[in-house]
C-alpha positions as CSV (number, residue, x, y, z in Angstrom):
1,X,-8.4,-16.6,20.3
2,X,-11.8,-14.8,19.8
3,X,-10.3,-11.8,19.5
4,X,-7.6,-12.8,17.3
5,X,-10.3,-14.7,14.9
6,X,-12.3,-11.1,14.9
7,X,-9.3,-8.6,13.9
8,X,-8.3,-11.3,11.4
9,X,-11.8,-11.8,9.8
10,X,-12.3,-8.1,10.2
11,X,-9.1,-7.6,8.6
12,X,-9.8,-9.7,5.6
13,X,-13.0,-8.1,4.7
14,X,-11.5,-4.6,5.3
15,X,-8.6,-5.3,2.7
16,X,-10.5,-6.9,0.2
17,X,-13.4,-4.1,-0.2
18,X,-10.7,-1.4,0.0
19,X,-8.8,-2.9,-2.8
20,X,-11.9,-2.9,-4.9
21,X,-12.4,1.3,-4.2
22,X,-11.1,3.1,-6.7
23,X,-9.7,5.6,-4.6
24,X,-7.8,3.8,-2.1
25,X,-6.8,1.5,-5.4
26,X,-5.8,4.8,-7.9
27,X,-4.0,5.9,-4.1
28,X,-2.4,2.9,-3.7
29,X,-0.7,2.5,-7.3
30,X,-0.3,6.4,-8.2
31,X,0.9,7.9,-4.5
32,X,4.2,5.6,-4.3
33,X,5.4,6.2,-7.9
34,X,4.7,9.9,-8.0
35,X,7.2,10.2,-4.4
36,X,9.7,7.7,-5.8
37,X,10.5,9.4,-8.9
38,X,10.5,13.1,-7.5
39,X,13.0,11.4,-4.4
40,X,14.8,9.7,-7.4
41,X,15.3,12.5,-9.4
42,X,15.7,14.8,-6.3
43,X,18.9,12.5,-5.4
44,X,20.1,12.1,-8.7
45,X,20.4,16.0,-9.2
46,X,22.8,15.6,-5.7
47,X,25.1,12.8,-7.6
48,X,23.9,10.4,-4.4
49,X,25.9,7.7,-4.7
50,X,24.0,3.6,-4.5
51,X,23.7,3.5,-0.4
52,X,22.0,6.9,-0.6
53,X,20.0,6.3,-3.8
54,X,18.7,2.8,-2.1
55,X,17.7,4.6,1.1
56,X,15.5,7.1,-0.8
57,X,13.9,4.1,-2.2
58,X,13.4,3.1,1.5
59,X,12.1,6.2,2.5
60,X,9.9,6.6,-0.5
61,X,8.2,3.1,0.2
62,X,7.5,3.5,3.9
63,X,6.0,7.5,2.7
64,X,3.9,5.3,0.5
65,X,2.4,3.1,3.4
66,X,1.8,6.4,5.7
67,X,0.2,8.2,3.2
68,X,-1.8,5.0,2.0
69,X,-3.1,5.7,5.9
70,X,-3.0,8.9,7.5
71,X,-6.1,10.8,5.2
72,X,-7.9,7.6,4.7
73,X,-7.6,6.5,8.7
74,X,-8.7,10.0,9.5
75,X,-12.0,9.9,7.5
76,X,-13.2,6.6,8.0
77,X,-15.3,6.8,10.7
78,X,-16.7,9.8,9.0
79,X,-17.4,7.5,6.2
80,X,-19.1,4.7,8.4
81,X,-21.5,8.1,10.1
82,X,-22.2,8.9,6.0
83,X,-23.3,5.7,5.5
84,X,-25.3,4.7,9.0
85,X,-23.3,2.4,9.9
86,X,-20.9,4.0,12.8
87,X,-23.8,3.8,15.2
88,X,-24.5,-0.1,14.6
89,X,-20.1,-0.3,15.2
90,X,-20.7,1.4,18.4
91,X,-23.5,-0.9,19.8
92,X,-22.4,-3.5,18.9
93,X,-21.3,-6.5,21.8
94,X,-17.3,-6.2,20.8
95,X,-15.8,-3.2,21.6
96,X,-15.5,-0.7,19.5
97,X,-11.7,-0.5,19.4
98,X,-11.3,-3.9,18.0
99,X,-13.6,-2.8,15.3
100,X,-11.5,0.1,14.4
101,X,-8.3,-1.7,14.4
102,X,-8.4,-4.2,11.5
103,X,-9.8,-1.3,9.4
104,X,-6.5,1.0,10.1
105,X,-4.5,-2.2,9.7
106,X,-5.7,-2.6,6.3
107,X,-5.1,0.6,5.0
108,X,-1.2,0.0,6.0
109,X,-1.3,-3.6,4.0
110,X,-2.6,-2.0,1.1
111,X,0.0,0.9,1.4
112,X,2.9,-1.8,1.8
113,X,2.6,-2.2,-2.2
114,X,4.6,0.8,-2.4
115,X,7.5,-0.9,-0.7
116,X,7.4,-3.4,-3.4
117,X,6.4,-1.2,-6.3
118,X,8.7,1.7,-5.1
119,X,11.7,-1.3,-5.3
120,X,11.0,-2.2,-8.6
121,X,10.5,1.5,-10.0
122,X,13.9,2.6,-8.6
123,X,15.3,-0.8,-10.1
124,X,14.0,-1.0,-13.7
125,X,13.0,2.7,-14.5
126,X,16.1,4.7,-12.6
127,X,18.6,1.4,-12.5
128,X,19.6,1.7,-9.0
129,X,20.7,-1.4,-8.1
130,X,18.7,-3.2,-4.9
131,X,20.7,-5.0,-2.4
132,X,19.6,-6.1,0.7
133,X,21.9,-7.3,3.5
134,X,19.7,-9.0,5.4
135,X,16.6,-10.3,3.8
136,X,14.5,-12.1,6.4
137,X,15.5,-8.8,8.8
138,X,14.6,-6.5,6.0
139,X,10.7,-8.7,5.5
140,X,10.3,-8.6,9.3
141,X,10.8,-5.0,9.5
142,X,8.6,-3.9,7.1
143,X,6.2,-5.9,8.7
144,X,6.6,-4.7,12.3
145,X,6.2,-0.6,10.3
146,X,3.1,-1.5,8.3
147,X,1.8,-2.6,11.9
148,X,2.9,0.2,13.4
149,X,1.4,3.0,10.7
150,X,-1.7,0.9,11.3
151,X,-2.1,1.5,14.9
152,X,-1.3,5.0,14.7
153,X,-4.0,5.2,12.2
154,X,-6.6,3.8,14.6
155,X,-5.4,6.3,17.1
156,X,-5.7,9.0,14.5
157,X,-9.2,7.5,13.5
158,X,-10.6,7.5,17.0
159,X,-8.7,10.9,18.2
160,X,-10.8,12.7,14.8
161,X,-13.9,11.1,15.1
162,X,-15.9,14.1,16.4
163,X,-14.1,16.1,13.8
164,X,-16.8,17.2,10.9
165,X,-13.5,17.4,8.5
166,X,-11.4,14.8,9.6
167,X,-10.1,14.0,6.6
168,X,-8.6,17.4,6.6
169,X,-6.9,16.8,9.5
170,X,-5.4,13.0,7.9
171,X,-3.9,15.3,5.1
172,X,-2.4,18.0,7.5
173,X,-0.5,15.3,9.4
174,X,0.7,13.5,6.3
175,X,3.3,15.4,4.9
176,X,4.5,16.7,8.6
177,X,4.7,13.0,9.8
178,X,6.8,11.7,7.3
179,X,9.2,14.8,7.5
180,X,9.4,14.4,10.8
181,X,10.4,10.6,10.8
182,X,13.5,11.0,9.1
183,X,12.1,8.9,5.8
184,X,13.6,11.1,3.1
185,X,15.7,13.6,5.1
186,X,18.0,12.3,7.8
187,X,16.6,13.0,11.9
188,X,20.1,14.0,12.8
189,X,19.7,16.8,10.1
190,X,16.6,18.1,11.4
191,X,16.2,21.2,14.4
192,X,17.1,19.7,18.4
193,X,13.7,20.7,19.2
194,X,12.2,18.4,16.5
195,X,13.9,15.1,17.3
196,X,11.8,14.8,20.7
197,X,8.9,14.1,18.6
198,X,10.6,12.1,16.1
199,X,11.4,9.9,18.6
200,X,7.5,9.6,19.8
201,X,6.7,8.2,16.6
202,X,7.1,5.0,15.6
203,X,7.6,5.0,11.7
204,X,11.1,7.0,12.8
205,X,12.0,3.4,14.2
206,X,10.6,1.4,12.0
207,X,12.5,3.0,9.2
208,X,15.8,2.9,10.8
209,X,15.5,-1.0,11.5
210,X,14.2,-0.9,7.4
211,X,17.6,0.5,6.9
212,X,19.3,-1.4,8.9
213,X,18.8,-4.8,7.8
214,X,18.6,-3.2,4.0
215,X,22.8,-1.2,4.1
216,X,24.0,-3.6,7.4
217,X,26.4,-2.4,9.6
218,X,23.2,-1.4,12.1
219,X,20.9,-3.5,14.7
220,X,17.7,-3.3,13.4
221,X,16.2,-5.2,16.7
222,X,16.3,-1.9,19.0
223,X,14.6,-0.6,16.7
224,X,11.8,-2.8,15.7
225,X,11.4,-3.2,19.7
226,X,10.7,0.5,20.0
227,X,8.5,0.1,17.0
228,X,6.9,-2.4,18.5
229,X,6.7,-0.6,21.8
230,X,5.3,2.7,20.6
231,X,2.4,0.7,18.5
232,X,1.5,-0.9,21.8
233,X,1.3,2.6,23.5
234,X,-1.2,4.0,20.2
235,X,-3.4,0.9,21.2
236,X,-3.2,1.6,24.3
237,X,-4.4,5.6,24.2
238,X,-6.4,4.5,21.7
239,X,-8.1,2.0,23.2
240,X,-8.9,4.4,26.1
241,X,-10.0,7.7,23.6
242,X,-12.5,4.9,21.9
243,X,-14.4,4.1,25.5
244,X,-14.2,7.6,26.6
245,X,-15.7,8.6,23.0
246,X,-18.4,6.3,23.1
247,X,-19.4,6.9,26.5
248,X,-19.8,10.8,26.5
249,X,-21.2,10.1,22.5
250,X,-24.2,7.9,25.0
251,X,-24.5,10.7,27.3
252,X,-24.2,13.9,25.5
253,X,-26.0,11.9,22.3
254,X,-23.5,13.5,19.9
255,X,-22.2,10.2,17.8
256,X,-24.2,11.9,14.7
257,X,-22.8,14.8,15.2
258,X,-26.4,15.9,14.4
């Protein structure tokens, strides 16, 4: 319960002073309009007929929530060094994993706007008509994805922390990422040698179980379990990069990168 009460405090406090920074709050409201209406008119230009139109409204929500995270989780323990205060995270009694955590996890909450604001764009400005199958599904699967993104963040964030340019490295993963996962152009369609990897990441599942319960005729559980299962793996590595970090950080005295 201790450590539940710290990633939900942390959490809290994470979410509410990134939705008072203007550039996670200009990235949060500009990013998911700008993809929906170049997938929109992208699709439109094809004559895609309502299933395909509503899963490029899909797709462009869950792009939102990954790019709302993958720069941003990337450079924000560069941002704690900038401002003194990654050494006091490291020292501190809790380990530093937990820390991290919450802070990825709210960069995916934020991002999970888009899903609602990408809806409503595709709705009211393009007229696609929203229909859900299977609503509850549908809410738990967005869910279980923003969770996911977030823990694949925190391994992002703790595998770049001894990068000087991190957040170059959060903005060369975006747009490969979400290519990769099958959000806007179909897995199946992709090279063999790709899918591999598609399958290693977990927004590929998390989107097909958003799909699922959106167009029926799917099972969205198998895929929100191996959602569910690859988070727990990025916690996992993660959680053994961020011990291994900080201990050679103590030895080698490089946490400063000074």
């Amino acid at each position: 319960m201790r450590i539940v009460r710290l990633i939900g405090i942390t959490w809290w406090l994470q979410l509410k002073m990134r939705s008072r920074s203007a550039f996670d709050g200009l990235l949060s409201l500009l990013w998911p309009l700008f993809f929906a209406t170049t997938i929109f008119l992208m699709f439109r230009q094809g004559n895609a007929a309502g299933p395909a139109m509503l899963s490029a409204a899909v797709g462009a929500a869950v792009m939102g929530i990954w790019s709302a995270t993958s720069t941003t989780a990337a450079f924000a323990l560069q941002m704690e060094r900038r401002q003194g205060t990654l050494e006091l995270l490291v020292a501190a009694p809790t380990s530093f994993a937990l820390l991290i955590v919450p802070l990825t996890l709210s960069m995916a909450t934020i991002g999970a706007y888009s899903m609602i604001a990408t809806l409503l764009w595709g709705r009211f400005v393009f007229g696609i008509h929203i229909t859900v199958d299977d609503p509850a599904m549908f809410v738990v699967s967005v869910a279980v994805t923003v969770i996911a993104i977030g823990m694949l963040g925190f391994l992002i964030a703790i595998a770049s922390v001894r990068y000087r340019t991190a957040w170059a490295l959060g903005s060369a993963l975006e747009m490969p990422v979400w290519l990769i996962c099958g959000l806007v152009v179909a897995v199946s369609s992709l090279p063999a040698w790709v899918r591999p990897i598609s399958w290693m990441l977990a927004p590929t599942w998390g989107m097909a179980a958003i799909r699922d319960s959106a167009q029926g005729g799917g099972n969205p559980l198998a895929g929100l379990a191996m959602c569910l299962g690859l988070a727990a793996v990025y916690g996992l590595i993660g959680w053994f990069l961020a011990r291994w970090m900080v201990h050679s950080a103590r030895v080698n005295a490089t946490l400063a990168l000074s």
